[in-house]
N, C-alpha and C positions, 0 to 999 in steps of 0.2 A: 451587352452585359451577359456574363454566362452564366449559369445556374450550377450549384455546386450542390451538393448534400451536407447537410450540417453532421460534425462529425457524432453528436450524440442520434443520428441515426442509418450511420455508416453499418452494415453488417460486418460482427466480427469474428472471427474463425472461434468455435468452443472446441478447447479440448475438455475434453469431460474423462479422459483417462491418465494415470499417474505420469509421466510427472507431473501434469496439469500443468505446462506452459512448453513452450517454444518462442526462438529467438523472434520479433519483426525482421523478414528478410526487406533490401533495398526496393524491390519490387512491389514490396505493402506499406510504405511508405505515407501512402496518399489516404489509410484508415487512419493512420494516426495522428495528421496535419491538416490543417486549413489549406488548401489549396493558393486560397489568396494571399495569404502570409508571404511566398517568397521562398527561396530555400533557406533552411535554417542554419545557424554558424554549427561547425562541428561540433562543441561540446553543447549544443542546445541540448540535447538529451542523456548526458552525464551528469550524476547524480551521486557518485562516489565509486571507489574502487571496486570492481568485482562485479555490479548491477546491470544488467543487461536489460535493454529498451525490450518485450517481448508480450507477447499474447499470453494470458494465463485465464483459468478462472476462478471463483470463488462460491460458496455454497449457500443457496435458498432454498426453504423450503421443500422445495417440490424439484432440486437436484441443482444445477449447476446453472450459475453463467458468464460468459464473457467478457473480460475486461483488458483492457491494454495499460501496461504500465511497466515496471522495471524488477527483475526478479534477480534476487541470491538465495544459493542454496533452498529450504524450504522457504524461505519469506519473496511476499510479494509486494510492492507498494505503486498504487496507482490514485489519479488526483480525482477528486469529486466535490457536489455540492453534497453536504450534510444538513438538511432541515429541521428546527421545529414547527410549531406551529405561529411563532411570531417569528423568526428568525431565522438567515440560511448563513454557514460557514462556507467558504469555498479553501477544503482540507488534503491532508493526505492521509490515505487508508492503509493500514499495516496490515495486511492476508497473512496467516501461516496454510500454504499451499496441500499439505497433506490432505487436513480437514475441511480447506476452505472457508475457514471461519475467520471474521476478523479478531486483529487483537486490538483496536482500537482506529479514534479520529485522532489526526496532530497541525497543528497547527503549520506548518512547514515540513516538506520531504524530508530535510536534510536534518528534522526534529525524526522521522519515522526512520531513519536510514540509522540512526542511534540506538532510536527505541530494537531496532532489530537485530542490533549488534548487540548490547546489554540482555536483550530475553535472552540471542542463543547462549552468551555465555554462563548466564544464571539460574535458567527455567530447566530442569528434564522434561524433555518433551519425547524423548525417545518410546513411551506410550502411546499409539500416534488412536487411540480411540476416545469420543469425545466425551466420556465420563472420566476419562483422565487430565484431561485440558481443563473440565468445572472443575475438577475438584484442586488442580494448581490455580484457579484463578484468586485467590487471597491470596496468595503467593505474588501471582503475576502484578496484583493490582497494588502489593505494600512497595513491590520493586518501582512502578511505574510512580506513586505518588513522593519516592525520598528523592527522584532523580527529575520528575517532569512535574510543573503546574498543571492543574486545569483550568485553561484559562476562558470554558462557557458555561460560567455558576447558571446561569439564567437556562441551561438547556437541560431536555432531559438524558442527556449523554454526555461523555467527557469530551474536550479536544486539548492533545497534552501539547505543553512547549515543555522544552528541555529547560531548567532551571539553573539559575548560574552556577548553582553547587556540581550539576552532571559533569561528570568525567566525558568531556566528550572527542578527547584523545583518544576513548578504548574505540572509537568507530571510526578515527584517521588511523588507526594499526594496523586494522583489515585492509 
């Protein structure tokens, strides 16, 4: 039986300078897959038009750190568990890559892959310092509530699914 490393304690490359990501080359492959899985079908890691499988990171307290997931333009989105204290989601995280801040949990990528077509097209974000992001965030957050549910009243965070009113043609155009 072989011994493998589980991937949430795989070392992952931090870019900690702009653009704050870089594509997964073929070569790094084995940080971002279960080794025992098998190789994966080609579009296992398509996620919509434009998103590239790739290293990025995203911003803590005390500076940056490393995450792997799928990036356009400034957004990022990689899959995680989201805890409370009775409960854990297993979601997808929307990054805007400039600030490394998140813009939220979703219930489905292909829910955050929307959510990040609808901000760029709606949000100015061309401000890229973080008292300009607070202060669009009622902004951010009337946009996210007429288009997405929150579907973990019970948490203290949101996690959005896309509602069947969402236009979600504008993120098959991209």
């Amino acid at each position: 039986m072989s011994q493998t490393t589980p991937l949430e304690q795989r070392p992952l490359p931090l870019i900690s300078e702009p653009p704050f990501h870089r594509p997964v080359s073929p070569d790094e492959m084995s940080l971002v897959t279960n080794p025992d899985a098998g190789p994966a079908p080609d579009d296992a890691f398509d996620i919509g038009k434009g998103w590239v499988l790739s290293f990025f990171s995203a911003a803590k307290k005390d500076g940056r750190f490393a995450l792997w997931g799928w990036v356009k333009g400034d957004f990022a989105i990689d899959e995680r568990w989201a805890s409370s204290e009775s409960k854990a989601w297993f979601c997808a995280t929307l990054t805007f890559l400039p600030l490394g801040m998140s813009f939220g949990y979703f219930e489905y990528t292909g829910d955050a892959v929307i959510a990040a077509t609808i901000i760029a097209r709606n949000i100015d974000l061309s401000d890229l310092s973080r008292d300009a992001l607070r202060a669009r965030a009622p902004e951010l957050r009337a946009l996210m509530s007429e288009r997405f549910d929150d579907i973990a009243a019970d948490a203290p965070f949101r996690i959005w699914r896309a509602n069947p009113d969402c236009d979600q043609s504008e993120e098959k155009a991209q």
